[in-house]
C-alpha atoms as a printed R data frame, in Angstrom:
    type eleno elety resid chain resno       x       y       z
1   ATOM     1    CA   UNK     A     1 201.089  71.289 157.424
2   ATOM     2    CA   UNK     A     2 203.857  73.809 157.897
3   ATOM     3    CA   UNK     A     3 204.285  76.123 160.533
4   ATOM     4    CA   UNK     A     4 207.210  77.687 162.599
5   ATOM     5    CA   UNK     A     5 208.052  77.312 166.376
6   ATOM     6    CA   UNK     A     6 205.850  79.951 167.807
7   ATOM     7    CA   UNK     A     7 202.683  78.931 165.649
8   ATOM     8    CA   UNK     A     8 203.195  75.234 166.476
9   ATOM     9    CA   UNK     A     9 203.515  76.617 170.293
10  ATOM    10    CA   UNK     A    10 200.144  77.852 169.918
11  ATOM    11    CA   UNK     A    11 198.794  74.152 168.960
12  ATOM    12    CA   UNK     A    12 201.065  72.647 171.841
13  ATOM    13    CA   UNK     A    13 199.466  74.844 174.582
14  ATOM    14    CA   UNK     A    14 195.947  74.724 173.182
15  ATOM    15    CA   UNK     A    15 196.013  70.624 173.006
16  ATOM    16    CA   UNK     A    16 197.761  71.119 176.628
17  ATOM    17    CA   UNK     A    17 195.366  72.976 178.453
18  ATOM    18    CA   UNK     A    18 192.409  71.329 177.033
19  ATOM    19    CA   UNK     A    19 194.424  68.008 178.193
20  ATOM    20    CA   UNK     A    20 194.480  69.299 181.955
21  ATOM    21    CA   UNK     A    21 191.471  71.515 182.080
22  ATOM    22    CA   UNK     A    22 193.300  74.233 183.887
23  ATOM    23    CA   UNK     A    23 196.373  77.064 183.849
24  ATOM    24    CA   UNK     A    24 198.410  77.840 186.576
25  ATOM    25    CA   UNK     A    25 199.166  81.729 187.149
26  ATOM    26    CA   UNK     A    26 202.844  82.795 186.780
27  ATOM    27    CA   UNK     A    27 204.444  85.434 189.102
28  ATOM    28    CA   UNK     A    28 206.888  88.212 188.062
29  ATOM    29    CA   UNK     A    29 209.613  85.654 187.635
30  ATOM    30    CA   UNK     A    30 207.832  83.493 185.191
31  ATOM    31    CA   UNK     A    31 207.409  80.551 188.063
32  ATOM    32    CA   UNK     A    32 204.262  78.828 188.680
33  ATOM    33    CA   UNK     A    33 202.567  79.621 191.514
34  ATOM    34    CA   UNK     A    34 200.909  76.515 192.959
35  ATOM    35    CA   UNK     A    35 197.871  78.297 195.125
36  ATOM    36    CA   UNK     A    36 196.915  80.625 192.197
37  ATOM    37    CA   UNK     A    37 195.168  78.752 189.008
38  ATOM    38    CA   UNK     A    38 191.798  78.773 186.703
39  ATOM    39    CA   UNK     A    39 190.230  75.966 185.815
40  ATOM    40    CA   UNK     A    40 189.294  75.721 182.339
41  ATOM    41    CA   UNK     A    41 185.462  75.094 181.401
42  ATOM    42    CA   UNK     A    42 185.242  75.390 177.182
43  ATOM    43    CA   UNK     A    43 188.067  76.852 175.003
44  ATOM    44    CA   UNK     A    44 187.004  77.902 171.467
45  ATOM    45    CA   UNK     A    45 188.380  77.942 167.620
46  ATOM    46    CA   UNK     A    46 186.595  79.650 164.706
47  ATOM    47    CA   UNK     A    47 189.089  78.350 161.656
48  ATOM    48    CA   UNK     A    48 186.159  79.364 159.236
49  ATOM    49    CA   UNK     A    49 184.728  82.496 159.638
50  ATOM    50    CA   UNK     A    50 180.940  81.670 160.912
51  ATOM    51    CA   UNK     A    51 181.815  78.463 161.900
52  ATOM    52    CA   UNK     A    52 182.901  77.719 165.946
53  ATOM    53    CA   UNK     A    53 184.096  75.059 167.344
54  ATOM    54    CA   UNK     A    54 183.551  74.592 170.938
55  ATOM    55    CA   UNK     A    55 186.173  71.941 173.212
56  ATOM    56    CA   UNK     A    56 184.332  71.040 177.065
57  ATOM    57    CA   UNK     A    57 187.362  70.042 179.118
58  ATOM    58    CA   UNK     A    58 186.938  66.866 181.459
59  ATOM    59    CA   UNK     A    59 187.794  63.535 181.697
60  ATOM    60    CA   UNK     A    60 185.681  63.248 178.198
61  ATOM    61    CA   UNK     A    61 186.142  66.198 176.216
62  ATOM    62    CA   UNK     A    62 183.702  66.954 173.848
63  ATOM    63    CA   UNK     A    63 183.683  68.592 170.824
64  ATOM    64    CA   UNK     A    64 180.471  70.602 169.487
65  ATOM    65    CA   UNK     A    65 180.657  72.342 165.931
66  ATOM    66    CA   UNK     A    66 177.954  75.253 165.479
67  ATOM    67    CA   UNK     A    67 176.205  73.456 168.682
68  ATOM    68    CA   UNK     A    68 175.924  69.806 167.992
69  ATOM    69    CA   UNK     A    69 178.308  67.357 169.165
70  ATOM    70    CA   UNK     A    70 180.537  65.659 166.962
71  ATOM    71    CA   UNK     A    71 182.877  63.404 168.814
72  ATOM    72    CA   UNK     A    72 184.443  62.523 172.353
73  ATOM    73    CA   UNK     A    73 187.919  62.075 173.438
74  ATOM    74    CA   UNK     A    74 189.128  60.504 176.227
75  ATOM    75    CA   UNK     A    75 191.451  63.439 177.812
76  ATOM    76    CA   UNK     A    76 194.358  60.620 178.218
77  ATOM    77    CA   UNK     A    77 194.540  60.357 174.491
78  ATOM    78    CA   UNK     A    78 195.834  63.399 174.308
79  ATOM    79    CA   UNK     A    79 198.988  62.566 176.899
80  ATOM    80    CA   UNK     A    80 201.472  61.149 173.981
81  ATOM    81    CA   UNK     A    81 200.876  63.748 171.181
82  ATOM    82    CA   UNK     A    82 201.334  66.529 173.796
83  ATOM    83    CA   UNK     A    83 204.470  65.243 174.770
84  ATOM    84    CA   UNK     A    84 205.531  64.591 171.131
85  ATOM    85    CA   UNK     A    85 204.807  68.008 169.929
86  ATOM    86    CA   UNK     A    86 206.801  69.905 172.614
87  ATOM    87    CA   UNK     A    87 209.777  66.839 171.441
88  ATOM    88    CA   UNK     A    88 209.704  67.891 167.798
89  ATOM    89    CA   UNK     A    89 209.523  71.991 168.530
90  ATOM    90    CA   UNK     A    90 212.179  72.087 170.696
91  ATOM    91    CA   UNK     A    91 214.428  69.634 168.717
92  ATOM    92    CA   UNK     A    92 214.885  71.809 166.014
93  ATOM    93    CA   UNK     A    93 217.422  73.943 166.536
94  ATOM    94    CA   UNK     A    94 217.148  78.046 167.992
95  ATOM    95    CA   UNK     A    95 218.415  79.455 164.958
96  ATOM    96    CA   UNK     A    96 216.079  77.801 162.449
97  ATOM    97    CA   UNK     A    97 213.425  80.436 162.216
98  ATOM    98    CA   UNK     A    98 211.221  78.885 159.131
99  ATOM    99    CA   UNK     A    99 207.674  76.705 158.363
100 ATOM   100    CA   UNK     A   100 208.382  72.760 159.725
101 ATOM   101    CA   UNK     A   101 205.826  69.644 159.661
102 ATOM   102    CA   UNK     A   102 205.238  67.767 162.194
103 ATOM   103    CA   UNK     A   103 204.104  64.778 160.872
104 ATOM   104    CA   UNK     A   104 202.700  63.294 164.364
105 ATOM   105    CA   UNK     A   105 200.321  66.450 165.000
106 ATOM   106    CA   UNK     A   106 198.102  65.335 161.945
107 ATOM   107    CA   UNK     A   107 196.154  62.456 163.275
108 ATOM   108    CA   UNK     A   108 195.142  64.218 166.607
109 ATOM   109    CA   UNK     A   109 194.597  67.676 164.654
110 ATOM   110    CA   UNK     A   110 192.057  65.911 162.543
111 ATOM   111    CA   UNK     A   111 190.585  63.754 165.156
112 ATOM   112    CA   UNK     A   112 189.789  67.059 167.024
113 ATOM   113    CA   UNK     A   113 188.605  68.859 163.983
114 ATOM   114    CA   UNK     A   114 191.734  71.240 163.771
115 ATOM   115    CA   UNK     A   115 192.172  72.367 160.560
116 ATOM   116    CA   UNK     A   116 194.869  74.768 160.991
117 ATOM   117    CA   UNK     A   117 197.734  75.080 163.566
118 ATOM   118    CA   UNK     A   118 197.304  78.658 164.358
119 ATOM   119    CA   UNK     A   119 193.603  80.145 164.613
120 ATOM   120    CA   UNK     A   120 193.023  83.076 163.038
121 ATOM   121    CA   UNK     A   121 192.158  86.355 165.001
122 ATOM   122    CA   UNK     A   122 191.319  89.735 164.386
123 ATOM   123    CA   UNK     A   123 192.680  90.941 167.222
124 ATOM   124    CA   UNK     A   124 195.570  90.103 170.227
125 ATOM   125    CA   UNK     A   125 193.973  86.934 171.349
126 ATOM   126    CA   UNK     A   126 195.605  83.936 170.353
127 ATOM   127    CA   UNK     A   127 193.221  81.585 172.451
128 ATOM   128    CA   UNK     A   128 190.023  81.977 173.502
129 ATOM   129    CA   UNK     A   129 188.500  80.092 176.258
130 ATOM   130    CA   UNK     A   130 185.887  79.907 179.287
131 ATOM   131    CA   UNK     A   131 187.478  79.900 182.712
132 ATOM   132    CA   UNK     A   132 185.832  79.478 185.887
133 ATOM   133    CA   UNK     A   133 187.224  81.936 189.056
134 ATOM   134    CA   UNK     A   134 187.534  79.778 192.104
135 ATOM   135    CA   UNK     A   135 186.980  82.623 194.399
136 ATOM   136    CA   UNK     A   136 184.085  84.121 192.984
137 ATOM   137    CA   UNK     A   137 182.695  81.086 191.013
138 ATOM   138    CA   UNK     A   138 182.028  83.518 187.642
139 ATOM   139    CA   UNK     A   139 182.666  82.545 184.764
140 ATOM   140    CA   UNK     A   140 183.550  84.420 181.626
141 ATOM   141    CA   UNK     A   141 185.106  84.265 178.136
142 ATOM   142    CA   UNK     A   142 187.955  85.450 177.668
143 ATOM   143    CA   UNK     A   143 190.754  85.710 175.087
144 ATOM   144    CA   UNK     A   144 194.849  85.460 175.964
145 ATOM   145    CA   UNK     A   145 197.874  86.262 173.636
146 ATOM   146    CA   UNK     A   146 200.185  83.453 173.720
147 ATOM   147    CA   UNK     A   147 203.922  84.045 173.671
148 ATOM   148    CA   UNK     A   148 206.485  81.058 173.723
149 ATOM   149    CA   UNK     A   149 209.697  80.688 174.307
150 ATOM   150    CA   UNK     A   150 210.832  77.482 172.761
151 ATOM   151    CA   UNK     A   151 211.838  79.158 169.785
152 ATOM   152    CA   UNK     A   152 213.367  83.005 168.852
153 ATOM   153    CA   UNK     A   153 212.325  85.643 171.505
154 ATOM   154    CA   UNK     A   154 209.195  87.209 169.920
155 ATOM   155    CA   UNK     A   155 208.395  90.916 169.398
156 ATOM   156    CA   UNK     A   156 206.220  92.819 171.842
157 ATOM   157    CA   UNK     A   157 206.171  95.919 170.123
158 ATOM   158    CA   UNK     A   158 207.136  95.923 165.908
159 ATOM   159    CA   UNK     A   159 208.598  98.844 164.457
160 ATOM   160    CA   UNK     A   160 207.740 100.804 161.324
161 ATOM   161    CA   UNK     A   161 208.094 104.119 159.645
162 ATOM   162    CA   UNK     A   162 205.485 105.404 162.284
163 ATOM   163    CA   UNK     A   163 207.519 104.349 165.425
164 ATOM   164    CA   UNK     A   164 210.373 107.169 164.063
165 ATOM   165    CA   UNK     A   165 210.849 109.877 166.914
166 ATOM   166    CA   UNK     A   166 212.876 113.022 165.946
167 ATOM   167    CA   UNK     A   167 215.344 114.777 167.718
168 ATOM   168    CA   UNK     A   168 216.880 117.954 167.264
169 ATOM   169    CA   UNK     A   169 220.526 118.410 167.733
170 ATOM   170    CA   UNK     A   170 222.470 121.412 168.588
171 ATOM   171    CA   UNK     A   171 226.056 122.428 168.221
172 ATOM   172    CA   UNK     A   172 226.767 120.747 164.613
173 ATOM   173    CA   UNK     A   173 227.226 122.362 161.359
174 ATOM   174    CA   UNK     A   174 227.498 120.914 157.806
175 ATOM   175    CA   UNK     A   175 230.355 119.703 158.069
176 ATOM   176    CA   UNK     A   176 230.027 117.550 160.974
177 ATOM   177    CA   UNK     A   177 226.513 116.536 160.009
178 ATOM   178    CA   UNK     A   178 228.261 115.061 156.715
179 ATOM   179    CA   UNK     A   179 230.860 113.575 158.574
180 ATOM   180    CA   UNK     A   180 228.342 112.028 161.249
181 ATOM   181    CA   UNK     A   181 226.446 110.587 157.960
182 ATOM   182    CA   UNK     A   182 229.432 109.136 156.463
183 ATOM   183    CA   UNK     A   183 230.240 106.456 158.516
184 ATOM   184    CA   UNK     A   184 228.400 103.590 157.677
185 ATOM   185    CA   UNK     A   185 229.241  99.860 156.252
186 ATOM   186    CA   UNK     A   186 231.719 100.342 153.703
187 ATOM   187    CA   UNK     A   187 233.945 102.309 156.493
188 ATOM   188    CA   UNK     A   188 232.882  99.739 159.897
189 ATOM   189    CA   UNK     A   189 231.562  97.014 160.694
190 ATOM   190    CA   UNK     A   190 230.022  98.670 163.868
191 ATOM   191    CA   UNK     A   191 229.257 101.757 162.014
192 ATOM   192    CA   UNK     A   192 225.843 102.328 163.835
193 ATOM   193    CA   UNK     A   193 228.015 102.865 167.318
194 ATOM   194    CA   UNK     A   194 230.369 104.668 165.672
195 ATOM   195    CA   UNK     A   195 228.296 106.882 164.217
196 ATOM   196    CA   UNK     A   196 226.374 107.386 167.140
197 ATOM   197    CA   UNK     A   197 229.793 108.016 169.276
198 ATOM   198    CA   UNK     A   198 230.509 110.844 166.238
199 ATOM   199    CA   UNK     A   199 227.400 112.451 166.972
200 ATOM   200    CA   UNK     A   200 227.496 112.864 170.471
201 ATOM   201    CA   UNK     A   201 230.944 113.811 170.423
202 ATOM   202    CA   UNK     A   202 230.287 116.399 168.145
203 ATOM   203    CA   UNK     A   203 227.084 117.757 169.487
204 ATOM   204    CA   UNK     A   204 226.373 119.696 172.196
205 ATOM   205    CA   UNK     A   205 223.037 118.595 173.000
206 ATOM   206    CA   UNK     A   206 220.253 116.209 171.493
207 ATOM   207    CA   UNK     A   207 216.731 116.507 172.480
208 ATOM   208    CA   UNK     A   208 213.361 114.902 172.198
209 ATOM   209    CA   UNK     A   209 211.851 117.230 169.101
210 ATOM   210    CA   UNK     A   210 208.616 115.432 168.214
211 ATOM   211    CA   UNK     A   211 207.143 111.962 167.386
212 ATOM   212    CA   UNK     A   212 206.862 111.114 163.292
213 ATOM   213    CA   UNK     A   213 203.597 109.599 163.995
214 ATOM   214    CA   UNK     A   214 200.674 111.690 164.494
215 ATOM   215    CA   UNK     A   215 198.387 108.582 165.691
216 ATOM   216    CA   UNK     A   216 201.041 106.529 167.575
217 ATOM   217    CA   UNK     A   217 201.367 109.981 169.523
218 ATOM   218    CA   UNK     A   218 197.911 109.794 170.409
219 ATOM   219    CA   UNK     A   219 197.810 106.323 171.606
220 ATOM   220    CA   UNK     A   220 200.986 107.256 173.603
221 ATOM   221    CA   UNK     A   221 199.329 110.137 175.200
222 ATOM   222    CA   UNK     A   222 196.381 107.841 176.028
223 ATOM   223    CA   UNK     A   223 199.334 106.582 178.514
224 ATOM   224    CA   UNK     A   224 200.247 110.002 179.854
225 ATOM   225    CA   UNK     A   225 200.052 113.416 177.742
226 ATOM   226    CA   UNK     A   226 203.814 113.583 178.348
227 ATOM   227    CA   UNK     A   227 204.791 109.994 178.082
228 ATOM   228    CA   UNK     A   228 205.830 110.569 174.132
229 ATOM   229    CA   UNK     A   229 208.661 112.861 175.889
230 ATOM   230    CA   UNK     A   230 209.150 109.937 178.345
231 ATOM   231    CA   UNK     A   231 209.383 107.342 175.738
232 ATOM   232    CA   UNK     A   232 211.734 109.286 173.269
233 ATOM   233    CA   UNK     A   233 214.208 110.007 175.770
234 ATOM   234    CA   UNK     A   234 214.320 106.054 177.002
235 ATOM   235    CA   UNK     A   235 215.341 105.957 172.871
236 ATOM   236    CA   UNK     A   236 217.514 108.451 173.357
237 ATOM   237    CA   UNK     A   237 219.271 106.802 176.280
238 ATOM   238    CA   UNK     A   238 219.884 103.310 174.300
239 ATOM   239    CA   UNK     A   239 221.297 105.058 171.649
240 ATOM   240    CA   UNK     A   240 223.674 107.553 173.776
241 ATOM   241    CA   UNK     A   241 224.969 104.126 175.711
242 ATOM   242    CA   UNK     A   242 225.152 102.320 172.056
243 ATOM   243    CA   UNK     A   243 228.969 101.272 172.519
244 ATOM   244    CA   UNK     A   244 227.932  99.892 176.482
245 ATOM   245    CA   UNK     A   245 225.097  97.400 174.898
246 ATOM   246    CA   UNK     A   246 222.574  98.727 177.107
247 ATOM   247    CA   UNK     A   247 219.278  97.654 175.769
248 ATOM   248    CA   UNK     A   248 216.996  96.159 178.761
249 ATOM   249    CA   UNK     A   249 214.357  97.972 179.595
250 ATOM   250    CA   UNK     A   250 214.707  97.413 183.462
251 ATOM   251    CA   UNK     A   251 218.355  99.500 182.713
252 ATOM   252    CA   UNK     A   252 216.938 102.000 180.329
253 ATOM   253    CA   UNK     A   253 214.060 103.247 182.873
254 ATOM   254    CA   UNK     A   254 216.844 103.080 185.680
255 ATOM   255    CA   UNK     A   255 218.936 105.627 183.187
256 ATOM   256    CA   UNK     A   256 215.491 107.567 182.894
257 ATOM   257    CA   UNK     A   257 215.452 107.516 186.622
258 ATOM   258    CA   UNK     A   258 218.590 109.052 186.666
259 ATOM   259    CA   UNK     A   259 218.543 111.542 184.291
260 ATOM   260    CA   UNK     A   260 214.745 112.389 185.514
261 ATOM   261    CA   UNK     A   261 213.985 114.653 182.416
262 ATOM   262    CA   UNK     A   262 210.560 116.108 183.617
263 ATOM   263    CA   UNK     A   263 211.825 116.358 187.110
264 ATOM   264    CA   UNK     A   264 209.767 114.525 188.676
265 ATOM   265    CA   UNK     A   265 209.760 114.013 192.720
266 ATOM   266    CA   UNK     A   266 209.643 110.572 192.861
267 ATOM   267    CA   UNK     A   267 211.390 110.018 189.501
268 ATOM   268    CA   UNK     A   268 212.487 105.799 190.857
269 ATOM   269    CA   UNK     A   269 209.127 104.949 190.896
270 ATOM   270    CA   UNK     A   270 207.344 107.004 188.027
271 ATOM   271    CA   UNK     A   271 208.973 106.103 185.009
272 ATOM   272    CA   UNK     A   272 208.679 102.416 185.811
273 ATOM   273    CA   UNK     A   273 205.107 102.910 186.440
274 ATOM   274    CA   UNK     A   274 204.461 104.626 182.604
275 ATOM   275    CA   UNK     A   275 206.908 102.521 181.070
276 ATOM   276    CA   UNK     A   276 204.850  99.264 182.646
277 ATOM   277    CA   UNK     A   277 201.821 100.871 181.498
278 ATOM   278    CA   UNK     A   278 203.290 101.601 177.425
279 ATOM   279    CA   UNK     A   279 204.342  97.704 178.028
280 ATOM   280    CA   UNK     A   280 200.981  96.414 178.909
281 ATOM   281    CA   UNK     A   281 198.911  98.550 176.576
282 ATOM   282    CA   UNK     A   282 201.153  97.393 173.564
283 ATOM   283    CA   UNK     A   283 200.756  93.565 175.158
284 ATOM   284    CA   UNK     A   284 197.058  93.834 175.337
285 ATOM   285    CA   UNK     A   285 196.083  95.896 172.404
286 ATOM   286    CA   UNK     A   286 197.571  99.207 171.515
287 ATOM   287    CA   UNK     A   287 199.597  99.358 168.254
288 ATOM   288    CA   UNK     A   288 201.621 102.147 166.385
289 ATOM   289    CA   UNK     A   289 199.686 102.274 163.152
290 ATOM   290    CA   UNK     A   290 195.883 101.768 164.659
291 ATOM   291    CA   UNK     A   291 193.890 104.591 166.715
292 ATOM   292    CA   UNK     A   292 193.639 102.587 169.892
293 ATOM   293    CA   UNK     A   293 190.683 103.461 172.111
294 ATOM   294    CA   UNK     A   294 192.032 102.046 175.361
295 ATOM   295    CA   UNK     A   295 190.466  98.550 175.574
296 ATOM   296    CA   UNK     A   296 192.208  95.023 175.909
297 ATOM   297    CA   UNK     A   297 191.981  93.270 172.367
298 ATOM   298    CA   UNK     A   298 193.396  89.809 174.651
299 ATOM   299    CA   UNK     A   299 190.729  90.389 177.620
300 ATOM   300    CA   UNK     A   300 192.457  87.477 179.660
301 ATOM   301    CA   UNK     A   301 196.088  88.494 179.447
302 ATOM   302    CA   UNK     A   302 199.188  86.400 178.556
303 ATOM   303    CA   UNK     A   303 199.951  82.651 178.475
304 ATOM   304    CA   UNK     A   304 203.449  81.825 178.345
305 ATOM   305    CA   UNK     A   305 204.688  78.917 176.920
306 ATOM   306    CA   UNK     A   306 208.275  77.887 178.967
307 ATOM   307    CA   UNK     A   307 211.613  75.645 177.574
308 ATOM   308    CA   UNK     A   308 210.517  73.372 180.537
309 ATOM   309    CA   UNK     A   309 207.000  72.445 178.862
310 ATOM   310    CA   UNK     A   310 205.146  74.328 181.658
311 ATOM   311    CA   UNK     A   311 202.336  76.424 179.939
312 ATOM   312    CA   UNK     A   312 201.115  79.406 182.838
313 ATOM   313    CA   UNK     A   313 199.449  82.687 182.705
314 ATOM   314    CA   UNK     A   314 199.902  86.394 183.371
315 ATOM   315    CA   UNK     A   315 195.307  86.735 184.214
316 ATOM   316    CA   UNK     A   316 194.580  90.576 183.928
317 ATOM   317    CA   UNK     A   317 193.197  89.751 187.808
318 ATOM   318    CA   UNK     A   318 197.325  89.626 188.463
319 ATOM   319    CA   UNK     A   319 198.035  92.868 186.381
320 ATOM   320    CA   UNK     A   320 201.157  93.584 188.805
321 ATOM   321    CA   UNK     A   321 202.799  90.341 188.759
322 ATOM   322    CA   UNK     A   322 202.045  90.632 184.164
323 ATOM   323    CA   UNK     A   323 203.078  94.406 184.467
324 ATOM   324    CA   UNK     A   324 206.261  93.490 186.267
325 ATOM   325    CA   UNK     A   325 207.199  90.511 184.285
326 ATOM   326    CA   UNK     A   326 206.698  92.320 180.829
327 ATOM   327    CA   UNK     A   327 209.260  95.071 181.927
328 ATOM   328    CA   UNK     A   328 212.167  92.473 183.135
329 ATOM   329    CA   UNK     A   329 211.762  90.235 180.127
330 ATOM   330    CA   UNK     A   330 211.900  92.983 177.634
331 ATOM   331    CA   UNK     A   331 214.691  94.735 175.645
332 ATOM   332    CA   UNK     A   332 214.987  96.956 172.694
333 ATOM   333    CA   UNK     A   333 216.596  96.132 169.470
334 ATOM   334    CA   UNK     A   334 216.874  98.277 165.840
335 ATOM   335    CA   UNK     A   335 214.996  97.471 163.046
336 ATOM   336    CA   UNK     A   336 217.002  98.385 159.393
337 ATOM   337    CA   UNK     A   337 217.994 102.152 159.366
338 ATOM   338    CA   UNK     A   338 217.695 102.323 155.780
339 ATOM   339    CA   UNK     A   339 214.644 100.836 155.758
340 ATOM   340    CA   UNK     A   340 212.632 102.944 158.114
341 ATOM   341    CA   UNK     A   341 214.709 106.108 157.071
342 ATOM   342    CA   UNK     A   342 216.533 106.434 160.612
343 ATOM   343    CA   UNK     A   343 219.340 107.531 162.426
344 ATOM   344    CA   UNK     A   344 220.603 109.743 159.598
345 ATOM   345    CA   UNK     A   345 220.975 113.934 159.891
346 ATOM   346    CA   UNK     A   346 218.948 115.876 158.229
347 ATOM   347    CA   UNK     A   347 218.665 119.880 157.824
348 ATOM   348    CA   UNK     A   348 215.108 121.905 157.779
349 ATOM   349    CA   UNK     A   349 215.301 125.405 158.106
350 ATOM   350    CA   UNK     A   350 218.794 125.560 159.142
351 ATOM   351    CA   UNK     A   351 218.149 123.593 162.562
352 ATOM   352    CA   UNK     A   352 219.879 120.027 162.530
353 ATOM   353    CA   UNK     A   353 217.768 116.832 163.296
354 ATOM   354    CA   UNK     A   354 218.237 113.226 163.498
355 ATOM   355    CA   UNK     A   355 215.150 110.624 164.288
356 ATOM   356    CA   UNK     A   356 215.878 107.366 166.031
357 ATOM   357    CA   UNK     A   357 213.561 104.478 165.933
358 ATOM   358    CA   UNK     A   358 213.481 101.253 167.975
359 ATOM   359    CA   UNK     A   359 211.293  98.000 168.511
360 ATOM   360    CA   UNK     A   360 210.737  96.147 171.302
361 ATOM   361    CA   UNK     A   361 211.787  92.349 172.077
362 ATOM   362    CA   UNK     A   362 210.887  89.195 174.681
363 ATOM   363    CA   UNK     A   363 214.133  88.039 176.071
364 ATOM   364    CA   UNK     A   364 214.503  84.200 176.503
365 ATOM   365    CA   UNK     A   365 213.083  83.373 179.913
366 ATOM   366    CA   UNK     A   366 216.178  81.617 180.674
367 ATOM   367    CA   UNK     A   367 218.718  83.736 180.100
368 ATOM   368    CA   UNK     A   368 216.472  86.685 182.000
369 ATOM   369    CA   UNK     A   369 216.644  84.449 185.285
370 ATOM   370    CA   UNK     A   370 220.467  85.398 185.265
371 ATOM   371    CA   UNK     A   371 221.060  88.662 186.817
372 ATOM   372    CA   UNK     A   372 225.031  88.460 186.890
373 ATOM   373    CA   UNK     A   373 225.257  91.043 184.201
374 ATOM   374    CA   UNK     A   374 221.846  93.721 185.256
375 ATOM   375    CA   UNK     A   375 224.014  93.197 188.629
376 ATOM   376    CA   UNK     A   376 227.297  94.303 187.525
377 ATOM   377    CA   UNK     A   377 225.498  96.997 185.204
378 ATOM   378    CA   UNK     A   378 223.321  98.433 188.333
379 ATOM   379    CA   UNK     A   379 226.617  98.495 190.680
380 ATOM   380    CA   UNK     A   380 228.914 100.221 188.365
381 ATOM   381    CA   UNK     A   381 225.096 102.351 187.782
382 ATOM   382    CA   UNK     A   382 224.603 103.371 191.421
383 ATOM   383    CA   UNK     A   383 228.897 104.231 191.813
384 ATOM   384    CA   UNK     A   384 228.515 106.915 189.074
């Protein structure tokens, strides 16, 4: 079987956690935090539509298909593949991004009656399981969304055609709209920041206009009736501070916070509070293309799979420490201008307009845990 890093992450934490029987909780900084975990009773896989497969955790795990047992495993048998499969992902180098074997997964994937390394799912959950609260003593199934970072940073939120917002510009005429449109590859290298230094050189103001999207603006205003306006001028703000590489969201909401469009009183801690909110929502459930009614599609919350091994969890019970987390180890990156019809001016009715579109992106944990640059970037911030 093939498979790239992220789905064969999936198999390594599933095989893990049914190994120990139990997931530690993570704080904001993506560190374990010893007093805080859930043991694991059951976790589930339905590979065939109709047909589940049900793992009890113990010494002896047990394996029941549609209800009836079908084999035992001693949990220590499962010791050496775990350790070989997290030895063959993150062997392979960062940069290749394609489907691998791994050769050694196929005699424990068949002795536990896995058919396929990544379990399909109809919604955010990536792993569903039964876990058992040790202050409460409920138990409950739920599902989390795994997200690993052996491999390429994965996407939190993708972009598309319907994640375009539109701005209007003011000040410009033809002839500096064609001139803003005419720098691209053939003339630069960096054409994107140059263009983007042409336009607001030439313009005397750019403003939030109007999402593309009529049902992404609805799940947005699910958020906050105003957070579309909150959201397209954090776009705004990465594309304004193109040339300075600005693209964390911790430093975009701090540029919100300074510029404070809606003029808010406590403007420091508001936009961090929607933003967290957009985060979580698009974490848990929400999408661009999909009217979202507000409920968690991964009812558990996150499971992060670390370089080190360690496989921990952001629980839903913890919503601060997840909320907190998603915003510093998030940034924003461009999907293809010509591909989602961006970042070009347009005329309509003799008003200039220009959209801008953006997705969102993990950042590798371990190059998040250094803050020399955020600190240089919030100093020279805070000086202005």
């Amino acid at each position: 079987m093939k498979a790239n890093k992220g789905e064969w992450s999936e198999l390594y934490a599933f095989v893990k956690l049914l190994k120990e029987g139990k997931i530690y909780a993570a704080d904001e900084n993506v560190e374990r935090i010893e007093n805080i975990f859930f043991p694991i009773m059951k976790l589930y896989r339905e590979e065939v539509a109709g047909s589940s497969v049900e793992y009890q955790t113990g010494e002896i795990i047990r394996i029941y298909k549609n209800g009836s047992l079908i084999t035992e495993i001693d949990s220590s048998e499962l010791l050496e593949p775990t350790s070989k499969l997290y030895k063959e992902i993150t062997e392979r180098k960062s940069s290749d991004k394609g489907a691998f074997e791994i050769e050694s997964a196929d005699a424990i994937m068949q002795k536990m009656s896995i058919t396929k390394v990544k379990a399909p799912s109809a919604d955010k959950s990536d792993i569903k399981m039964r876990i058992h609260d040790i202050h409460t003593g409920y138990e409950s199934d739920v599902g989390f969304s795994i997200k690993s970072d052996l491999g390429n940073p994965p996407t939190l939120l993708n972009a598309g055609s319907n994640t375009n917002f539109v701005y209007e510009i003011f000040g410009i005429d033809d002839a500096d709209m064609n001139e803003i449109n005419s720098i691209d590859k053939s003339i630069s290298k960096t054409y994107m920041i140059d263009r983007m230094n042409k336009l607001f050189e030439l313009a005397s103001d750019v403003k939030f206009f109007k999402m593309a999207d009529e049902t992404y603006e609805c799940n947005l205003m699910m958020i906050d009736s105003m957070f579309p306006e909150i959201y397209g001028d954090f776009i705004l703000n990465h594309y304004k501070h193109l040339s300075e590489s600005i693209s964390g969201c911790v430093e975009l909401c701090d540029l919100l916070v300074k510029s404070n469009p809606l003029g808010i009183r406590n403007p420091e801690v508001f936009y961090k509070y929607k933003f967290k909110k957009m985060l979580c929502a698009s974490a848990l459930g929400m999408t661009p293309g999909k009217n979202w009614n507000g409920i968690d599609d991964a009812s558990g919350g996150y499971i992060i799979v670390k370089r080190d091994g360690d496989v921990l969890c952001y629980h839903l019970y913890n919503r601060n420490f997840f909320e907190e987390y998603l915003l510093r180890n998030t940034q924003v990156d461009r999907p293809s201008a010509s591909r989602y019809d961006y970042a070009y001016v347009f005329k309509e009715d003799g008003r200039y307009f220009i959209r801008f579109n953006v997705q969102i992106r993990f950042k590798s944990i371990s190059s998040s845990t250094t803050n020399d640059r955020l600190m240089a970037y919030f100093t020279k911030l805070n000086n202005k």
